[in-house]
C-alpha positions in Angstrom: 121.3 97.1 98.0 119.0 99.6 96.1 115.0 99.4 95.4 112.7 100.8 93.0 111.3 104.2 94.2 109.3 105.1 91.0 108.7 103.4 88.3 109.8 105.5 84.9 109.1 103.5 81.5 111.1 104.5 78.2 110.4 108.0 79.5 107.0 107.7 80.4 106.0 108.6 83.9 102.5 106.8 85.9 99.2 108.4 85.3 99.0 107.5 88.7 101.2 107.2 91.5 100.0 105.8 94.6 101.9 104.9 97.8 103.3 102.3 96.9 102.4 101.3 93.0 102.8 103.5 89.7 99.6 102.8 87.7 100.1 103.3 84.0 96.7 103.9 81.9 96.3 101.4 78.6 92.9 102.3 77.8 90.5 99.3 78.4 93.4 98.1 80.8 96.1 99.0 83.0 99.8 98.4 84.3 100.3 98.4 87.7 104.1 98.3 88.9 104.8 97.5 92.4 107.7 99.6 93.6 109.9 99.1 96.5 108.4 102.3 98.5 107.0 101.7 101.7 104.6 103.7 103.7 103.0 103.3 107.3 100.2 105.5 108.6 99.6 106.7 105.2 103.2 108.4 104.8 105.4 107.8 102.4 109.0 106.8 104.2 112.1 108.1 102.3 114.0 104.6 102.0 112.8 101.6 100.1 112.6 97.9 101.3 115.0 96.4 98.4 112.6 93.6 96.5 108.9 94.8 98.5 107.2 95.5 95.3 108.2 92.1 93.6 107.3 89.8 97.2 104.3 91.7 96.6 103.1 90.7 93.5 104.8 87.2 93.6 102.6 87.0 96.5 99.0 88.2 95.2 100.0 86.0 91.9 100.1 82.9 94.1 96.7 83.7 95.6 95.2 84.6 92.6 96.2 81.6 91.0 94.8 79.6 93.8 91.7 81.5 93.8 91.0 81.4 90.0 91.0 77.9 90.3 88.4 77.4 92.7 86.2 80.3 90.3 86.9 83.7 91.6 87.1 86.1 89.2 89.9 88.6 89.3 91.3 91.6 87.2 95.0 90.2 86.2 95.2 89.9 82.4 99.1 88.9 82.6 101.8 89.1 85.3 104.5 88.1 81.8 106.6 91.0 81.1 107.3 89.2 77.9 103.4 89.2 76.8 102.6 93.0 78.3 101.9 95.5 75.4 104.6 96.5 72.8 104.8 100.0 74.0 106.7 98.5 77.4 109.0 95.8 75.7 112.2 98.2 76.1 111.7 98.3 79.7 111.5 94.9 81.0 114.5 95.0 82.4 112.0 97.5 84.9 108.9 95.6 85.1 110.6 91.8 85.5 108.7 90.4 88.8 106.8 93.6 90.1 104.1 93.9 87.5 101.2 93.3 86.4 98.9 94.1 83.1 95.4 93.9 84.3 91.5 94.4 83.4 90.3 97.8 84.3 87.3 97.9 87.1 84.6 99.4 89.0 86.2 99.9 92.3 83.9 98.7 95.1 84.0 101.9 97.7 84.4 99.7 100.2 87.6 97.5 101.5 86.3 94.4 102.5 88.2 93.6 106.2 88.2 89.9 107.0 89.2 89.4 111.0 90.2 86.1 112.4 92.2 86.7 115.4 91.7 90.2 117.6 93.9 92.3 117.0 95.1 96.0 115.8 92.3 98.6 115.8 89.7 95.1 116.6 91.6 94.8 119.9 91.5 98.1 121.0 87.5 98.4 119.8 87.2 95.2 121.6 88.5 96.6 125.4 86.1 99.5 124.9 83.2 97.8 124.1 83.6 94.1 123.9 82.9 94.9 120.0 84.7 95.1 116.8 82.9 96.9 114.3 79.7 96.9 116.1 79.6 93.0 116.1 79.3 91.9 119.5 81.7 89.5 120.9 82.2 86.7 123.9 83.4 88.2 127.1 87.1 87.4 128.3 88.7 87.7 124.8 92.4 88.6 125.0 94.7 90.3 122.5 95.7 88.0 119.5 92.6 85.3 120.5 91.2 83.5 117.9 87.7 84.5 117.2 85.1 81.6 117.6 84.5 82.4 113.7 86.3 84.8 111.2 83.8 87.9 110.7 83.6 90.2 108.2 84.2 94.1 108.7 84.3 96.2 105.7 85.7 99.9 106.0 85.4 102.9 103.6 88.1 103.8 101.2 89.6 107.3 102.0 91.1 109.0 99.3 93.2 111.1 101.8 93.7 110.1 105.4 92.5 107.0 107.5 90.2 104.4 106.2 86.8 104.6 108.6 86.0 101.0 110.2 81.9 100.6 109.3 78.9 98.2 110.1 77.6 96.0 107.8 74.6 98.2 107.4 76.2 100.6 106.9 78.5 98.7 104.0 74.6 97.6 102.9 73.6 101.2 102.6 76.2 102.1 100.4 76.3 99.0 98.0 73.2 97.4 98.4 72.2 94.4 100.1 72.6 91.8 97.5 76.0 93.4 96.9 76.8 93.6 100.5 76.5 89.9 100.8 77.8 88.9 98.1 81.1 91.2 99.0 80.8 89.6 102.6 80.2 86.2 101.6 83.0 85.8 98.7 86.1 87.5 101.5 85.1 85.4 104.2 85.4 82.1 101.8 88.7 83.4 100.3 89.9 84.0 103.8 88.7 80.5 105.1 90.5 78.7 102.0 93.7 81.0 102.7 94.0 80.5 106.3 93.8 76.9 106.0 96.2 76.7 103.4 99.0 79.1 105.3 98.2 77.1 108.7 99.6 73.7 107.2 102.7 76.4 106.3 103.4 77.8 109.8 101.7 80.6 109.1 98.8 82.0 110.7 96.4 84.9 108.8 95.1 86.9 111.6 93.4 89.2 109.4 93.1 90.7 105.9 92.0 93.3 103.4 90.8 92.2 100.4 89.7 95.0 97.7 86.8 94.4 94.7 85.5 95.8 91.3 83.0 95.1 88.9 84.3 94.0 84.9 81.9 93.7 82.6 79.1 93.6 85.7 80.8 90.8 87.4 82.8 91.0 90.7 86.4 90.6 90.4 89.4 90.4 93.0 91.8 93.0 92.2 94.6 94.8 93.8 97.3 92.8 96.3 96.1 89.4 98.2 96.8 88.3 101.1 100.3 90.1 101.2 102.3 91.4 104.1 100.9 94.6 103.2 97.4 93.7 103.7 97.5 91.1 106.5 99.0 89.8 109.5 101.1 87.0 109.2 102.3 85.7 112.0 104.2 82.2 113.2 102.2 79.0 113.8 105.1 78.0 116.7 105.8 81.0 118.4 101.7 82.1 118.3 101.4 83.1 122.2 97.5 85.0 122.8 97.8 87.3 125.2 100.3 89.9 124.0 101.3 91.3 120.3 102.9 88.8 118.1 106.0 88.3 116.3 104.7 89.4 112.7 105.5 88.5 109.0 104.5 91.6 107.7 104.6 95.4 108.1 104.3 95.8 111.9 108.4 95.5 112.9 108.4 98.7 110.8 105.7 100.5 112.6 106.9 99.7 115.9 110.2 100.9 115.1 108.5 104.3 114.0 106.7 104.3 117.6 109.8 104.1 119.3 110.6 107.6 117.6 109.7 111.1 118.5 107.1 111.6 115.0 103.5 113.1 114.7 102.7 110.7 111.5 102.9 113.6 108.9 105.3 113.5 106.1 108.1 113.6 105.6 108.5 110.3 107.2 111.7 108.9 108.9 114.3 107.3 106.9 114.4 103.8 108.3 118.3 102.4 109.4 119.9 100.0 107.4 119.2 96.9 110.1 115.2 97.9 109.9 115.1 97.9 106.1 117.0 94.5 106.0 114.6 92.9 109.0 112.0 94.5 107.6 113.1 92.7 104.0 113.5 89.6 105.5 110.0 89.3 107.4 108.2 90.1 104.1 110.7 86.9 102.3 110.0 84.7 105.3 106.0 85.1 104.4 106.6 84.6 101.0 109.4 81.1 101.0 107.2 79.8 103.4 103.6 80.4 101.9 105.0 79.6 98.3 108.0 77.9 98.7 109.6 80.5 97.0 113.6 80.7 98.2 114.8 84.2 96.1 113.1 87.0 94.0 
């Protein structure tokens, strides 16, 4: 069972090439092609997950098609192969599932971090100093509680390295206050609306990273939502607090790698073939039972 590693369209390779999508440049607009490369603690591993890239973007087309409809705004322009421009008609054989033509925008330089439950780099903040991201929390919490109310915490966006976990001032220094809240305000209500619709599915969102821009001076949703690359997912029935949970998402694969001897610098390890096919079949278990979706 292969999987996309790079994206390569009637010759032409990405203007961009990020860690896990090759970004093509259209001008006013782009192409963004979801590949089957997967990466934890910001290195590339040398073995796909067959199907990632097209989970992915079935995925963040659900949400944004749930969204729209309630009046966010988002970048996508078309997720049709069939409708993309002419100059990628002979390859969409390529693109079928795991692509996406899209407005170009105004990144927001900050990722906008909505937390539900307490966990990841929350928890540990949390058993230092009963905070997570400088908002102060109840006494007595334990790992994986549900927070008496989602809160937001937005972090920077590196360009190399780890993403830095920030206050709100601090996300109100660098945006503005009206754009602060407005950030704040529109992830916390997408959130709310998401978690409540995966809950009546069996699965619960702990938490989430939702990214922004501006098109034409408007704020937009673009990049993935609410996938298992950017959230927690984890099961309604076997949710325990107390202890890590059984997750939907990304985690199996990063606590395989902790069981290894590896400083986190590339090259990464290649994964066995029973961690890529668990690891495949966590990411399909969010998406049949979010979606309802049985095969990609």
């Amino acid at each position: 069972m292969a999987g996309l590693m790079e994206a390569v369209l009637d010759g032409r390779q990405p203007d961009y090439r990020g860690k896990v999508r090759d970004v093509f440049n259209l001008g006013d607009d782009l192409l963004i092609v979801a590949t089957d490369r997967v990466s934890a603690y910001d290195v590339v591993l040398p073995k796909p997950v067959p199907d990632r890239g097209k989970i992915l973007t079935a995925l963040t087309n659900f949400w944004l098609d749930r969204f729209a409809a309630a009046g966010v705004k988002h970048h996508r322009v078309s997720a049709d192969e069939n409708q993309f421009p002419a100059a990628f008609q002979a390859s969409r054989d390529s693109l079928t599932g795991r692509s996406m033509w899209v407005r170009k925008a105004e990144a927001m330089p900050v990722e906008c971090i909505v937390r539900g439950y307490l966990a990841g780099s929350g928890w540990k903040e949390y058993q230092r100093s009963q905070t997570v991201c400088g908002i102060a929390l109840p006494a007595g919490l334990r790992e994986s509680d549900q927070l008496p109310e989602a809160i937001f915490t937005p972090s920077t966006k590196a360009v190399e390295g780890h993403d830095e976990n920030i206050s709100f001032d601090r996300c109100v220094a660098i945006v503005g206050q009206a754009r602060a809240e407005q950030l704040r305000d529109t992830a916390l209500a997408i959130y709310t609306d998401g978690a409540a619709y995966a809950r009546e599915r069996g699965v619960i969102i702990a938490d989430t990273k939702f990214e922004f821009g501006l098109i034409d001076g408007e704020l937009a949703l673009i990049d993935e939502v609410l996938t298992p690359d950017s959230s927690r997912f984890w099961d309604v029935d076997e949710y325990t607090p107390g202890q890590a949970q059984r997750a939907m998402d990304k985690q199996f694969l990063r606590d395989w790698l902790d069981t290894l001897t590896w400083d986190k610098t590339p090259p990464g390890p290649e994964p066995t073939p029973e961690v890529v096919a668990i690891t495949r079949a966590r990411y399909m278990e969010a998406l049949t039972r979010l979606t309802g979706q049985t095969d990609i």
